[in-house]
C-alpha positions in Angstrom: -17.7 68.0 2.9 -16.0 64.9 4.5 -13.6 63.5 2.4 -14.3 60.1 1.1 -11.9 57.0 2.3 -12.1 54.0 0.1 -10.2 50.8 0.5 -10.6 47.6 -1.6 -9.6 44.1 -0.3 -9.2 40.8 -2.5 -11.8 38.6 -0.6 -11.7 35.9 -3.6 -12.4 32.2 -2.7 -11.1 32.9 0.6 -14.5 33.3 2.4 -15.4 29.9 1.1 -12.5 28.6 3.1 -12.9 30.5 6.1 -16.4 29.5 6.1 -15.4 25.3 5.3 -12.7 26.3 8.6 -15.9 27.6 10.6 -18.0 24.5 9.9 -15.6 22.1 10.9 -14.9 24.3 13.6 -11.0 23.9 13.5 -9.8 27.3 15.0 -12.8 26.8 18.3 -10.7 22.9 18.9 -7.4 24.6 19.0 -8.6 27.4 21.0 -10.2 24.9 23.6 -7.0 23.2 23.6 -4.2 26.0 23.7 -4.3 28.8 26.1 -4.2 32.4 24.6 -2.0 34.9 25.8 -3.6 37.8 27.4 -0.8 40.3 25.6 -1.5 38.6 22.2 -4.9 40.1 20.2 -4.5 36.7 17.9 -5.3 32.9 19.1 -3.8 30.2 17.9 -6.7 29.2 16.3 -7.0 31.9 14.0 -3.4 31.8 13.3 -3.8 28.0 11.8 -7.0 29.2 10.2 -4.7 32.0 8.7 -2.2 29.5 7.1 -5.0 27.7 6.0 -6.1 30.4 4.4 -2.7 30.8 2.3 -2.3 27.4 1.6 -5.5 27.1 -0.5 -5.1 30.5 -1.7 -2.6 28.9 -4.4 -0.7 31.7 -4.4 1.9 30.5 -1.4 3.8 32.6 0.8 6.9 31.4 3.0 5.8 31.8 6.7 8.3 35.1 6.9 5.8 36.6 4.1 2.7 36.2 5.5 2.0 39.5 6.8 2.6 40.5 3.2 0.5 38.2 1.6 -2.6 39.3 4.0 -1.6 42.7 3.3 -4.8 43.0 0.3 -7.1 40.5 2.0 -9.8 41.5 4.5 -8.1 39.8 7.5 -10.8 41.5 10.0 -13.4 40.2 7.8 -12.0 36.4 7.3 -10.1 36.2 11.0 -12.1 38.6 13.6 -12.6 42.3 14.4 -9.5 44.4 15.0 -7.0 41.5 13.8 -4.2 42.9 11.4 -2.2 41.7 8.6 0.7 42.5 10.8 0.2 40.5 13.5 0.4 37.0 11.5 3.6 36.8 11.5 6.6 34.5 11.4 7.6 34.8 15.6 3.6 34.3 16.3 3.2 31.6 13.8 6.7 29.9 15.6 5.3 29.9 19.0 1.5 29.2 17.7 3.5 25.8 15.8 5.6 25.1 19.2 2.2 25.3 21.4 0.9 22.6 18.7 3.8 20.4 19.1 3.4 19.9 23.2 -0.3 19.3 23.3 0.4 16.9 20.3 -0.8 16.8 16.7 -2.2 13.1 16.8 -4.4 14.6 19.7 -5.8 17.7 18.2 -6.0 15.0 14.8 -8.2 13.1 16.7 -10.5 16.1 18.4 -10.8 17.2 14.6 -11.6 13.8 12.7 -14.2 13.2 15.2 -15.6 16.5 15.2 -15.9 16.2 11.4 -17.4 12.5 11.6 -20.5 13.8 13.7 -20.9 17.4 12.0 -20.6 15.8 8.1 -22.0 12.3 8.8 -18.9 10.9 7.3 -19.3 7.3 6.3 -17.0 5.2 8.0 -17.2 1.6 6.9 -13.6 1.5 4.7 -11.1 3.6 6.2 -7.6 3.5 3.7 -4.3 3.5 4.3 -1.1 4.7 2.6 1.9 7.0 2.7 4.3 9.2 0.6 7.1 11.1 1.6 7.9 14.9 1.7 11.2 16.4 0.2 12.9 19.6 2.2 16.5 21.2 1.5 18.4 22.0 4.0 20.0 20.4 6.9 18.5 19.1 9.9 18.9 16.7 12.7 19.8 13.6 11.5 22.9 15.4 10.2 23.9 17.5 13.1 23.6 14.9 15.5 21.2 16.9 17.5 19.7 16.7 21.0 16.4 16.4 19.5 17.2 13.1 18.5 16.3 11.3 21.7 12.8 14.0 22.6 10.8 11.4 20.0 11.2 14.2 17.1 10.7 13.2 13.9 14.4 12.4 12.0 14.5 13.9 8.4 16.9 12.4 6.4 17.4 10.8 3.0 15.2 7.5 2.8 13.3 5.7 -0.4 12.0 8.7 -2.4 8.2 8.8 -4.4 9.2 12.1 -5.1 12.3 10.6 -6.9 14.5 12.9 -5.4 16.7 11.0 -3.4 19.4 13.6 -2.7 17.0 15.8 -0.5 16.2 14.9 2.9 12.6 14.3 3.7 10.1 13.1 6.3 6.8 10.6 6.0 3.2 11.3 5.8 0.7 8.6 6.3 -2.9 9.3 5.9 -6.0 7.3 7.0 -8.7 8.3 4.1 -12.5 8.2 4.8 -14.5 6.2 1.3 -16.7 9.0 1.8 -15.6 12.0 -0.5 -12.2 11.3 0.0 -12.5 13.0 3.4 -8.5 12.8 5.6 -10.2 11.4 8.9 -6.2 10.8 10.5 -2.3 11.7 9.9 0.7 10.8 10.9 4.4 12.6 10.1 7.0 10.0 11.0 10.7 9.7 9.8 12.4 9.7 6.3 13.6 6.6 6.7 11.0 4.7 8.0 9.4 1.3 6.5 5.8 1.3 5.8 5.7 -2.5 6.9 6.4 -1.1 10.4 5.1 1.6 10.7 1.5 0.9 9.3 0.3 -1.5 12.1 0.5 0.7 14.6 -1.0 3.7 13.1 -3.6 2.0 12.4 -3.6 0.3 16.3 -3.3 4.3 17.4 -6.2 5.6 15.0 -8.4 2.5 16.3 -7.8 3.3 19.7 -8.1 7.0 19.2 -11.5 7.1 16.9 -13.0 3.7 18.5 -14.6 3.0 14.8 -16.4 0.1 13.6 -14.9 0.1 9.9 -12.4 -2.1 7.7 -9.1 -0.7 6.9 -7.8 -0.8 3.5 -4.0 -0.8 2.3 -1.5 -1.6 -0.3 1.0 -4.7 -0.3 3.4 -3.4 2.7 0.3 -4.0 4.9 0.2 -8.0 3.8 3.4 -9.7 5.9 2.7 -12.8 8.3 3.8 -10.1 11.7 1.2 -7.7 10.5 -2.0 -9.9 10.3 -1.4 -11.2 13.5 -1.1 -7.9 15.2 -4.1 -6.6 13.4 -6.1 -10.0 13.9 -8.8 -8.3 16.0 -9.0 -5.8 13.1 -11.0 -6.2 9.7 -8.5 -5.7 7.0 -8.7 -5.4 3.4 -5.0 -5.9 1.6 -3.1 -6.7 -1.8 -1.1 -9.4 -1.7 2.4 -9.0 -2.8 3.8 -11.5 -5.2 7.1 -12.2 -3.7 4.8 -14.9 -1.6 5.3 -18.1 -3.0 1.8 -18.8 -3.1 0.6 -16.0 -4.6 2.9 -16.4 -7.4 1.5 -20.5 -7.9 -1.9 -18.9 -8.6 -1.8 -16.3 -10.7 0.9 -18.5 -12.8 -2.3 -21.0 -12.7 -4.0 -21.2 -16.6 -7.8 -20.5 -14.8 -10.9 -21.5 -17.2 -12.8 -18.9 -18.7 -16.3 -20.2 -17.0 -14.3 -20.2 -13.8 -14.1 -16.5 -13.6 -16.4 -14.3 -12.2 -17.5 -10.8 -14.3 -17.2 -7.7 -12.1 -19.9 -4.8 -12.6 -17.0 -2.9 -13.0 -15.9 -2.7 -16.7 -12.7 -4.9 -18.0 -12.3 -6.7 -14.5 -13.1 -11.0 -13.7 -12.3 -12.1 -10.3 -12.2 -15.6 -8.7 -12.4 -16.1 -4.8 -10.7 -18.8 -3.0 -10.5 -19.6 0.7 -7.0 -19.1 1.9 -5.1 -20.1 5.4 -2.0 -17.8 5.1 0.4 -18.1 8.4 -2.8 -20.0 10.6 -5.1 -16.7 9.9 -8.0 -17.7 7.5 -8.8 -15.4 5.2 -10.4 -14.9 1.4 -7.9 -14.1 -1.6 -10.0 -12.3 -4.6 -8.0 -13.2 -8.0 -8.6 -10.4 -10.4 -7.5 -9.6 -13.7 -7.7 -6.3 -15.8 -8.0 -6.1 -19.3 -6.2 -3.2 -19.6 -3.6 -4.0 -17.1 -3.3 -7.3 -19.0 -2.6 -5.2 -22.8 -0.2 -3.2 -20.4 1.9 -6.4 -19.0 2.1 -8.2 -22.2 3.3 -4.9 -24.4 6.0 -4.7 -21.6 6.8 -8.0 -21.7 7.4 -8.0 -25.5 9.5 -5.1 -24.8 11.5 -7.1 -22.4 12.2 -10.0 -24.7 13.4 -7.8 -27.3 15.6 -5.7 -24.5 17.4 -9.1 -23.8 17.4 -10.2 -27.3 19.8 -7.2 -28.0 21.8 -7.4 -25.0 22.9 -11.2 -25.8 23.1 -9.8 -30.1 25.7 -7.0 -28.5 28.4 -9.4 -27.7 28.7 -10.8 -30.7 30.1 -7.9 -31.6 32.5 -7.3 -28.4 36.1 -7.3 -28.5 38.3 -8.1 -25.5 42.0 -7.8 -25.3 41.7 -10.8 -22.1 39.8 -13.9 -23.0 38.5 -14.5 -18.8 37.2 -10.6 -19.1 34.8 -11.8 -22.1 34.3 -15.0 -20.1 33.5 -13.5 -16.9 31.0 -10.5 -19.0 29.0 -13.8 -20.5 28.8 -15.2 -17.7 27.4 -12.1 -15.7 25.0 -12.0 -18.9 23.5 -15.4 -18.3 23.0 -15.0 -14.4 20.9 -11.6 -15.3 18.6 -13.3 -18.3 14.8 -14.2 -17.5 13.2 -14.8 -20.9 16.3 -16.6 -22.4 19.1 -18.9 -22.2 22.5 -19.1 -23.4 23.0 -23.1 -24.2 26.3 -23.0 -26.7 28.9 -20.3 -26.4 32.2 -20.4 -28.5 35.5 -18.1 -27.7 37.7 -16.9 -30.8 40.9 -15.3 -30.7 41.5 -12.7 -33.2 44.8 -10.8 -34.7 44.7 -7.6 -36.4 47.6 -7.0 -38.8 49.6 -5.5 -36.2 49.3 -8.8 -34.4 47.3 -7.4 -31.5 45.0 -10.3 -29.8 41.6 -10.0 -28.9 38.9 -12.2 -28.2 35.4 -12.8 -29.4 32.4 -15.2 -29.0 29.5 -17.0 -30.6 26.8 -17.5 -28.7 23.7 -19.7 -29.6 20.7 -19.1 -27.3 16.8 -20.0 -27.2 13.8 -18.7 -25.4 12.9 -19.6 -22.1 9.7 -21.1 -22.8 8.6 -21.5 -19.1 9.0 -18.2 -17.4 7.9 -16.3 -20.5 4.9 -18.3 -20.2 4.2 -18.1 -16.2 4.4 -14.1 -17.2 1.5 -14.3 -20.1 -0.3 -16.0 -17.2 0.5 -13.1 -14.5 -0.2 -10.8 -16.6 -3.1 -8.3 -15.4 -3.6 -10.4 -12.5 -3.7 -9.4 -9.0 -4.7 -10.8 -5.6 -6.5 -8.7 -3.2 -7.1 -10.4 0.3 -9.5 -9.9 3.2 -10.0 -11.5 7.1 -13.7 -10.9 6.4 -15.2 -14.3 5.9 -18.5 -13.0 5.7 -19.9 -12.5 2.5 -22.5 -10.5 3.4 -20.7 -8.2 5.6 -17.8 -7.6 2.5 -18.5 -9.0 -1.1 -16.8 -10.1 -3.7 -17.3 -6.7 -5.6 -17.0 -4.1 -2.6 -13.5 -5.8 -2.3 -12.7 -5.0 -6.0 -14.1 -1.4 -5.8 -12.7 -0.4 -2.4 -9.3 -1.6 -3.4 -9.9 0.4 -6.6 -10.8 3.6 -3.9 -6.9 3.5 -2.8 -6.7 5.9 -4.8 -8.1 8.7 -2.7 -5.5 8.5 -0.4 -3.3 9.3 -3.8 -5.4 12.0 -4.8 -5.3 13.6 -1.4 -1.0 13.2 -1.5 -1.4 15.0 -5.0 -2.9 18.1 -3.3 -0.5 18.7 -0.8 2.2 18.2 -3.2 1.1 20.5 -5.9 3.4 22.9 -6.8 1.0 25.9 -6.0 0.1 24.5 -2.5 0.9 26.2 1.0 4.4 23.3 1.5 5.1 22.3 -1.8 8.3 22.7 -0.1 8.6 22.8 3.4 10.0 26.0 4.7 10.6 25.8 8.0 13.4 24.7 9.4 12.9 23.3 13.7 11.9 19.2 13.3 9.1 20.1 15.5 7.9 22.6 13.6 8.1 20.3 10.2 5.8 18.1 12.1 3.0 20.7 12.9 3.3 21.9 9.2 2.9 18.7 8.1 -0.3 18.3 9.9 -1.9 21.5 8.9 -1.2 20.2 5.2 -3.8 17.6 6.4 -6.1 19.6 7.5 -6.0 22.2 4.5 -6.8 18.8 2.6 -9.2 18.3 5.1 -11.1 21.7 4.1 -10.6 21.1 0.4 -12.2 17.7 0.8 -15.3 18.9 3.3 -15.8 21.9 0.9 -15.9 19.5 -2.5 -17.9 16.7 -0.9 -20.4 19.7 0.5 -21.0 21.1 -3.2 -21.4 18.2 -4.8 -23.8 16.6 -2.3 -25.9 20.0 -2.8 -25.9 19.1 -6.5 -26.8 15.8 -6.6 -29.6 16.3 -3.9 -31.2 19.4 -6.2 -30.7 17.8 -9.3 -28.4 20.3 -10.7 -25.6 21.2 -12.8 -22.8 23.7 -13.1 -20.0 24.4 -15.9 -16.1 23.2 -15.4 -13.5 24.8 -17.3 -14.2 23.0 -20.2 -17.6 24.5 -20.6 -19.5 21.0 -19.9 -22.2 20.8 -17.3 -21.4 18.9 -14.3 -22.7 17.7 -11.2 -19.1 16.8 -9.9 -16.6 20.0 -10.1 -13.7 20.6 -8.2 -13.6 22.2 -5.9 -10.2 24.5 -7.4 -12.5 25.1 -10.4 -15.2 27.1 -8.1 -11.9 28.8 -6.5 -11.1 29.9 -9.9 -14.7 31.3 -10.7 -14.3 33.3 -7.1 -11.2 35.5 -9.0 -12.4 39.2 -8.6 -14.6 39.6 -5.6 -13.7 42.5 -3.3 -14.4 44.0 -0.2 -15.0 47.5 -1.2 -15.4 50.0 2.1 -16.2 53.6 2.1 -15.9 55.4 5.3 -17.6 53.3 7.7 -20.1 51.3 5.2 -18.9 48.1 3.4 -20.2 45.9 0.6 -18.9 42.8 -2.1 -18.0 43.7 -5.1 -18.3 41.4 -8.4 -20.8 39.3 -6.7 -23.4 38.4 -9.9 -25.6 35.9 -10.0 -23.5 33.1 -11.4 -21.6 33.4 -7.9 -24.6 34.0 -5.9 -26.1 30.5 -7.4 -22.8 28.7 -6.5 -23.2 30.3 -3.2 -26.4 28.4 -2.6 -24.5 25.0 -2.4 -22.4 26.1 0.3 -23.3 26.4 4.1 -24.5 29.2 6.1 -21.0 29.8 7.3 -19.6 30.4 3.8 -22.2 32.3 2.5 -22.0 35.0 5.6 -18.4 35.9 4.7 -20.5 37.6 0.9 -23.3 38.1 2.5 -23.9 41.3 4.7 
């Protein structure tokens, strides 16, 4: 009697990645673009479908631990027949990453996005904007002065932190965000030390060209200067205003009429529209105030005033051995005020018993009545501005809500910087190779997005409902918390024959919202 050999393999949530990679049909792009060695059993699109694979696992491994982290999955099952755990390794994954790098990452960005357009039917009309920055250790080019400098690679070095970690060095991501399902449609690694203001023009010039799209771009504040309108004046543009322009900062300081302001459908927001001719490019400004952000501005204002207050009651009680130190202290006290000024100051000499002199003041102060007042006016009120004169082609409100949609370029940066994510820290150490990383941290995004906006669609369009964490039903779960319910499945084989283990009906049901391509990777 033959012997019986069993083997078990973790399959997990992994096959619903692998199957999300399939549909968008990431590793055939790569392959059609990059050549495969004849000597080599793995492409290098099923090596970048591999660290895929591991960076939405949520159980990371650094690139020289791959093999070891595939050493309990089914690779043959999740990359292709005869492919071992082995063979994903840190020297293939170096070269795959180098063969990336010369065809270039905006191009294979580009095949992608529009791939996923077509396949998904990815809505297109708002397309937004914005960046964040990525901390790494180590050192790199810009401290070595190396040759790499002047080959157009990305310089990682110290530049203005979100990460608040400005000791690190770091490079820049930049992300172009489809409205629809928060779906990554392009990227961009640039420099640490780069300026959004700069930089954001012609990213969004290179995505135009690139994806030839009829859609309005959306961004933050460092997208509003006078250079940047006019070299996007061809473009359709939707933007905050900063308030460092004077007239900005004359409006919202304006006392507007209650029965001047417009309600929003959205809850706790009023907005007032104005025509606008900012730098000879006409244009519509949408004043808005928040009712929470207005509660928010004035607590913090209070809290100013009384942070002021205290710093002018501290030098009553300050002691100087040199009158022109107190002098000069008093008088770098009044230049720093906002909300108060110091009209009557006094100087006393003092002597101790010992006769030792010091010196001491009196100050007499009052609020100032004007600026604290221009702030109760500012507060919860921001400007939102748009080239799109056309009411009918970009109301009132879809300027309020896409502006409020900013946020899924913020949510997407979240992801990739999640502690349990593939580069939560970046781990390799070539500039070039930083740069490709970066980009397959977009496209892991990419899959998470497809694979959330897939099952949610699916519930929506049968009318149904599954449990989150928190035991509530829901027709909009995330997409980690299915991950989560897939703990457990295996890949059982016996001799030659080969089933899924753990597979109840709670899992098959879930299944059902998924494609065809997700469901094979379960499904024998």
């Amino acid at each position: 009697m033959m012997k019986k050999q069993i083997k078990t393999k973790n399959l997990d949530h992994l096959g619903l990645i692998a199957g999300i990679c399939d549909d968008l049909q990431i590793e055939n792009i790569i392959d059609g673009m990059i050549e495969k060695d004849v000597r080599e059993k793995v492409s290098a699109g099923q090596i970048v479908k591999a660290i895929i694979l591991n960076g939405l696992g949520f159980l990371s491994k650094p690139l020289y631990l791959f093999p070891q982290y595939f050493q309990d999955k089914p690779v043959e099952k999740l990359l292709g027949s005869g492919i071992k755990a082995s063979e994903i390794n840190d020297d293939k994954i170096g070269r795959v990453m180098d063969d990336i790098y010369e065809i270039s990452c905006s191009l294979l960005w580009t095949k992608i996005g529009l791939n996923t357009i077509e396949k998904f039917d990815i809505l297109t009309k708002f397309s937004h904007l914005d960046s964040t920055s990525i901390s790494v250790e180590g050192k790199y080019n810009s401290e070595n002065n190396s040759t790499e400098l002047s080959e157009n690679v990305i310089k990682i070095t110290q530049g203005y932190s979100r990460d608040k970690r400005p000791d690190l060095n770091q490079f820049m991501m930049d992300l172009m965000v489809s409205n629809d399902g928060d779906v990554p449609l392009g990227m961009r690694i640039g420099d640490g030390n780069e300026s959004d203001k700069t930089v954001f023009p012609k990213f969004i010039l290179d995505y135009q060209k690139n994806m030839n799209l009829e859609t309005i771009y959306v961004g933050d504040s460092a997208l509003y200067t006078a250079k940047n309108l006019h070299i996007l004046k061809k473009l359709s543009w939707l933007s905050r205003v900063p308030m460092t322009i004077k007239k900005a900062k004359e409006i919202v300081r304006k006392n507007i009429p209650s029965e001047d302001w417009q309600i929003s459908e959205i809850l706790g927001y009023r907005y007032r529209e104005q025509k606008v001719n900012y730098h000879g490019i006409e244009q519509r400004w949408l004043v808005v105030e928040s009712d929470k952000r207005k509660e928010a501005d004035l607590l913090k204002l209070e809290k100013k005033l009384s942070k002021e207050k205290n710093k002018i009651e501290k030098y009553l009680k300050v002691r100087k051995k040199k009158k022109e130190d107190l002098e000069r202290e008093i008088k770098e006290l009044d230049q720093k005020l906002k909300y108060h000024k110091l009209w009557k100051i006094s100087y006393k000499q003092n002597k101790t018993k010992q006769n030792k002199v010091s010196y001491s003041c009196e100050i007499q102060y009052q609020e100032n009545t004007e600026q604290i007042e221009w702030a109760k006016q500012e507060a919860g009120k921001f400007i939102l501005a748009t080239n799109i004169l056309d009411k009918e082609v970009l109301s009132e409100e879809e300027i309020l809500r896409e502006y409020k949609n900013q946020q899924s370029c913020e949510r997407g940066f979240r992801f990739i910087k999640d502690p349990l994510f593939l580069a939560s820290y970046v781990f390799v150490k070539n500039p070039k190779r930083v740069a490709v990383m970066g980009m397959i941290m977009g496209l892991c995004l990419l899959v998470y997005s497809i694979g959330q906006r897939m099952l949610r669609q699916e519930l929506k369009k049968k009318k149904e409902m599954i449990k989150n964490q928190v035991n509530n039903w829901t027709n909009k779960p995330t997409l980690r918390w299915i991950f989560q319910m897939f703990q457990g499945i295996h890949q059982i084989c016996i001799n030659e024959e080969e089933w899924i283990n753990n597979l109840n009906e709670e899992r098959k049901k879930i299944l059902s919202y998924f494609s065809i391509n997700c469901q094979k990777y379960y499904f024998n």
